[in-house]
Every structure is written in C-alpha cells, then in structure tokens.
N, C-alpha and C positions, 0 to 999 in steps of 0.2 A: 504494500500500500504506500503510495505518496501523501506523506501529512503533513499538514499545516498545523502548526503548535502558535494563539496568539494567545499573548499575555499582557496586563493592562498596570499592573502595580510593579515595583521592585519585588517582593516577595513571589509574584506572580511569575515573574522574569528567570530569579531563580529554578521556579517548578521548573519552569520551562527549558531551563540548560538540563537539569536532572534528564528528565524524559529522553530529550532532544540524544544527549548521551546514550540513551539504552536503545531507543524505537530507533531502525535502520529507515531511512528516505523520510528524515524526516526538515523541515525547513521551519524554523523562529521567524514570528512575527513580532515586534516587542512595541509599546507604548513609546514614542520617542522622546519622552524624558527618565521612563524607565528602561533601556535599552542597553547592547553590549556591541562589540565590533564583532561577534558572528551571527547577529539575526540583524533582520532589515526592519529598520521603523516605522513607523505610521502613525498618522496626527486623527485620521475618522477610523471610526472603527465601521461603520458601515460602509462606506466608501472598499475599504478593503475587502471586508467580506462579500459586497458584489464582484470583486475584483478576483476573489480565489476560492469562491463557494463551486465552480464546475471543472477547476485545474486539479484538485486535490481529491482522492478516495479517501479520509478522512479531515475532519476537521475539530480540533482540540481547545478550547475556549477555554482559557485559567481564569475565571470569572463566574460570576454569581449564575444560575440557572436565565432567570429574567433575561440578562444581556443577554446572555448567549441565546435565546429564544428569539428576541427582540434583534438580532443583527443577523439571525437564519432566516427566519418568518418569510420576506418578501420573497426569497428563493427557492423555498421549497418546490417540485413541479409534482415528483411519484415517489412511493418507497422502494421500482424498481431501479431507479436512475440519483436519487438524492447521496448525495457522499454520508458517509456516517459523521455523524455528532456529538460527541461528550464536552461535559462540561467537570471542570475542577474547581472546587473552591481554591485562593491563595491561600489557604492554611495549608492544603495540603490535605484534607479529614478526609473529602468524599470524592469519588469519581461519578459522576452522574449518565448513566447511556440516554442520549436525549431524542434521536434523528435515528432512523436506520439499522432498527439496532440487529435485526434479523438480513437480511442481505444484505446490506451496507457494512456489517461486519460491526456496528459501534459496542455492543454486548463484550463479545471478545476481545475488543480494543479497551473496554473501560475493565473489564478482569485484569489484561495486563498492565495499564496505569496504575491499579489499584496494589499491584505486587512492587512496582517499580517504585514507585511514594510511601507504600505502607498506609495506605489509604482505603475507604470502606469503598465495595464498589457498591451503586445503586443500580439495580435495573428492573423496569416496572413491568417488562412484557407480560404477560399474562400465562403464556407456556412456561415462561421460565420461572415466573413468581411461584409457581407451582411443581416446577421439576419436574412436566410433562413436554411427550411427544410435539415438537413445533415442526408444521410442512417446510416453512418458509428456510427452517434452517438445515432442513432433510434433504429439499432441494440445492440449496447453496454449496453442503457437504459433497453431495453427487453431480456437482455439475450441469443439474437438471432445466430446462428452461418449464416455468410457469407459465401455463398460457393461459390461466383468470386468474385475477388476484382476487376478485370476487371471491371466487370458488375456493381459493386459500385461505380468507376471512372466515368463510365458511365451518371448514373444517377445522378450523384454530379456537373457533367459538365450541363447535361440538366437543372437540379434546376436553375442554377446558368445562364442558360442563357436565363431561361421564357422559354421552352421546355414544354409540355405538359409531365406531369409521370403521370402514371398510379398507382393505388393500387387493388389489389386483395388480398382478407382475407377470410380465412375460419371460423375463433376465432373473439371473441367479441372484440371491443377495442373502444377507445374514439375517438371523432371528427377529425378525419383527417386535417394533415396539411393545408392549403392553396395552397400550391403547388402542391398538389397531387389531382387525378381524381379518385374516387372512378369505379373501370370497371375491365371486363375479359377479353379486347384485346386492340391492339394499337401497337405503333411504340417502348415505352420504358416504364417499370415500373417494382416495386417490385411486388413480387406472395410472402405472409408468408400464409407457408404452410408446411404441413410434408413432402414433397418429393422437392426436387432436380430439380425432372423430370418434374414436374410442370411448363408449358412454354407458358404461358398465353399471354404473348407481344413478339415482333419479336426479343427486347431486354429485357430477362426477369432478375432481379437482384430477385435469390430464398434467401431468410431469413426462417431460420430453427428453430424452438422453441426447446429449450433444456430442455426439462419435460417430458423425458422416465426414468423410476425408473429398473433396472434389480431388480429382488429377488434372491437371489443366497442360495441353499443350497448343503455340497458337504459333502463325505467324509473325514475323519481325515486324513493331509498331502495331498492334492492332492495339485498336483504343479499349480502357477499360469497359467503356457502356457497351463493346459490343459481347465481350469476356461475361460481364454482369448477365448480359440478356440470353448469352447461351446457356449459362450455368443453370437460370432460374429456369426457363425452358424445359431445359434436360429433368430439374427437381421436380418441375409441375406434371410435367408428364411420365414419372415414375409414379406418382405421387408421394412424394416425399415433402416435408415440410423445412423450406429452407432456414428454420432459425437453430433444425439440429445439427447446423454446417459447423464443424469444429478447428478444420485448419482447410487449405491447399496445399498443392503436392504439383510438383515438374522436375526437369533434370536441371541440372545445375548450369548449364548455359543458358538459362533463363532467368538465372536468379536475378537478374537485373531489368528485365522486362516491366516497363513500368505499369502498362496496362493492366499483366497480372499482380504487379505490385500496391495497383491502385483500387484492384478490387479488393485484394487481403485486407488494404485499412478501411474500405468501406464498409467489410462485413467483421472488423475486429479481427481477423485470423493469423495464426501464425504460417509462413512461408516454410514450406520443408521442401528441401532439394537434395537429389541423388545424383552421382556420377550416371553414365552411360554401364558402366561396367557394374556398379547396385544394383539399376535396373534389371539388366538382363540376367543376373543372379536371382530373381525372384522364379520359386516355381511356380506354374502355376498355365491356364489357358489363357492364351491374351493374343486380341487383333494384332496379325503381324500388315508390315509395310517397307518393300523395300525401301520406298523413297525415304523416309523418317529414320530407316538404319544407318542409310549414304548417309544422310545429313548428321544426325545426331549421333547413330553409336549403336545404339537401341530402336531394337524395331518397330516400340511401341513406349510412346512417353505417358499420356493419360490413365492409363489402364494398371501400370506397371507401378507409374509414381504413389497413386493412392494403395496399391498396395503394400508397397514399399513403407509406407507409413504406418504398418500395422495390423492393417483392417483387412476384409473379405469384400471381394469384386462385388457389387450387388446391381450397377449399371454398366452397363459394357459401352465401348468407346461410341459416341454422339459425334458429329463433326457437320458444323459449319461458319461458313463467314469466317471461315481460316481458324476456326478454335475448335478442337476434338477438347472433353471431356467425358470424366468416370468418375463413380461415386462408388469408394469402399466405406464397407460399416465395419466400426472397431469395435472390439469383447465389448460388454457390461458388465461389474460385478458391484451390488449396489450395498452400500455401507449402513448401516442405524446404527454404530456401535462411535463412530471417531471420525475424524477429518480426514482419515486417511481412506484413501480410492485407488483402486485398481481400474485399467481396462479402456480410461476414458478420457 
C-alpha cells in the first residue's frame, strides 16, 4: 500500500516519524509549523487532502476522528474504490478504522498502527465487532471481484444476525466458515463461480475468481482500442466476464508494444513475457503458424503465452485486425482460514 501519514500538532509529527519508520511506502505530511526536513508541509489541510485522497491506498490522519471525517467527507465516491482511513489520536491511545475498513484494507492497517504505537485499535464493523464470517473480507483474501455490493450488504446483515447463508462453490477451498451452509439453494448466500449469472439463492451474493490470463499477440503499432476491442470481443463471445481478467501474456519482443502496454494499464494488469524458446517448451495442443515461427521463434504466441503463465487453454487463438488472442484459466484454491492464496 502507498500511505499518506498527515499530522497536525508537534506531538502529532512525532507519531508520524514512529509509523513512517515501520509502515514501508509510506510519505509524511506534517502541519508547517509543526514539520521536519523528511515530510512535506502544508498550511490547508483540506486543500491537501483533495490533493492526495485518490494518489494514496491509505490514508492516516494523526488527529481527532471529526477532522479527519470532516477533511474525507467531500471525497468519499464507493467503499469499492475509497482508499482506506484511520484516524490517530496525538496521544498516541487509539487507532481508529474510519473509511474502508473491509477492502480498502483500513481494519488491518489500524491493527498494525495499533502494534506499532502500543495503541488500542478501534474498529466498529459489525462482522468484526462480533468475530464473524465478513464477504467483503472473504473476497479481498481471495482475490474475488464483487459484483453487488448490495448483495454483500446483504449477506453481512444476515451473518450478523444468525440468518442462515448459504455457500455454493464450484473450486476446491478449505473448511467453510461456521456461519455458512454448505448448499445450491435457499433464501440468501454466496455462489463463487465464473458467471454473474449464476443465481443459486433467491439472494445470490456472485464472487468472481480473477484467474483468466489473455495471450495477446499483435502486429507492430497497433493501437490499444483496437487490442481493447478484440480482447473484449473474444470474452463476450466465450462468455466470459471480462473483470475476471487477471494479467496479459506475449513473448518478450513485445514487451514494449505500447498498445499492449496500454491496455494492461487500462484494465490494471500485470504484463508477463516469455522468450521464444519458454514458449515453445510448453506442452501442450496449440494453433501452429509458420509465419509467426519465421518471425518470432515460436509458432504460436497467444495461445502458448497465457499458458505459459500458469493457467489451462480454455479459448483457443481469435485473430483479427492484426491481434490473435487466448484466454487460459488459472487453478482456484479458495482460503476462509488466512491471507494467504494459492492458485490465483
């Protein structure tokens, strides 16, 4: 996470070196009369926090809960997209989770402030106040995309009030909550599954695994929108839901293509690149092509690369307007126990 640590008093200032010291990425804002020569000062504090409320995955206010509410407030948009928020007293006593505290991560940010200061953590969520099953952190853990957060309020309301939830899974995973009912129908429950459309309970909460690899291989200069429009094409017409897109995949004399480069930061993805000679080390069936051997190495860049990364072919090579594309899907193995994940 990149954080933003502001602090308004000298005492405040202090916190803020402490922290600043332990939390890696993190950047001091300091009051500029309470200030030091390694954070950057500021005379408005709202001015600032319009300024680096959407640059930072966190944000750390060493100040009263109020301020710090009161200099969030106007930025808030969603709790899928809002950076996380804590608030510290300058004593030092409490850490407060105030913004985000479930995807945004601020829960677990104010647990380790709270170790870091020797300070109480607060956090009011209502899963956690209780030491019950939460979707939103289920998902987070698993790399899951939400696709209603309605439907996650939902079920976060029924945990919370000894509701029967349902679980329906098609992927391997460990022991299931306590609060959940291992089943394919009912009144409310999660379906993780590859579709959306998937509406297994009258109240279905769908969780989406993000472990589709595209393969992208194009010609020299092609523009990203026309990269965009083949990829989405190819998903629409598998029917595959393109926000389970996890990375791209080509040979490594693309790695500088900017079109494919320009799509990875469109859709957030990480770039992976193979030699010619990785490639064709995979086993496996795959469209051959003289011409793309001449040229490249490898007789088959799209198809090969998304394997390459992991995953099982599950669309075989697409091609046009100079862009072949494949879609491999990577293992699943889905966690309720820890942050830690396999597979995905």
């Amino acid at each position: 996470m990149n954080i933003a640590i502001i602090s308004l008093t000298e005492s405040g200032r202090v916190i803020s070196g402490k922290l600043a010291s332990v939390i890696g990425n993190a950047v001091r804002f300091c009051f500029h009369s309470h200030s030091d020569d390694k954070a950057v000062k500021f005379t408005e504090l709202s001015v600032l926090t319009a300024e680096i409320f959407g640059k930072y995955d966190a944000l750390i206010f060493v100040c009263s809960v109020g301020i710090a509410v009161r200099a969030a407030a106007p930025h808030i948009v969603s709790k899928t997209t809002d950076p996380a928020v804590v608030a510290v007293d300058d004593c030092g006593r409490f850490a407060v989770s105030v913004l985000s505290g479930h995807l945004g991560g601020a829960n677990e940010l104010t647990q380790e402030i709270a170790e870091i200061i020797g300070a109480v953590p607060v956090i009011t969520t209502a899963t956690d106040s209780h030491g019950l099953f939460s979707p939103d952190m289920f998902a987070k853990r698993n790399g899951f995309v939400i696709s209603d957060m309605n439907a996650a309020k939902a079920v976060a309301a029924a945990v919370v009030n000894g509701e029967s939830v349902g679980f329906y899974c098609g992927y391997p995973h460990t022991e299931i909550s306590p609060e959940l009912t291992e089943c394919d129908s009912g009144k409310i429950g999660i379906c993780v599954s590859g579709s959306a459309a998937d509406k297994p309970f009258d109240i279905t909460l769908n969780l989406l695994p993000k472990n589709l690899v595209a393969g992208i291989g194009c010609k020299k200069g092609t523009p990203a929108d026309i990269i965009t429009e083949s990829v989405i094409r190819m998903f629409t017409d598998n029917g595959l839901d393109i926000r389970r897109l996890s990375a791209a995949a080509t040979i490594d004399i693309k790695s500088e293509e900017q079109g494919i480069l320009a799509f990875c930061e469109r859709y957030s993805l990480p770039l992976k690149t193979y030699t010619a000679d990785e490639l064709m080390s995979v086993t496996g069936d795959f469209t051959h092509s003289d011409f793309v051997e001449k040229t490249t190495g490898a007789d088959n860049v799209c198809e090969r690369a998304a394997v390459c990364a992991g995953g099982r072919l599950i669309v075989r090579k697409t091609a046009e307007n100079g862009v072949t594309a494949a879609v491999a899907e990577l293992p699943v193995n889905i966690n309720f126990t820890s942050s830690d994940t396999s597979g995905v």
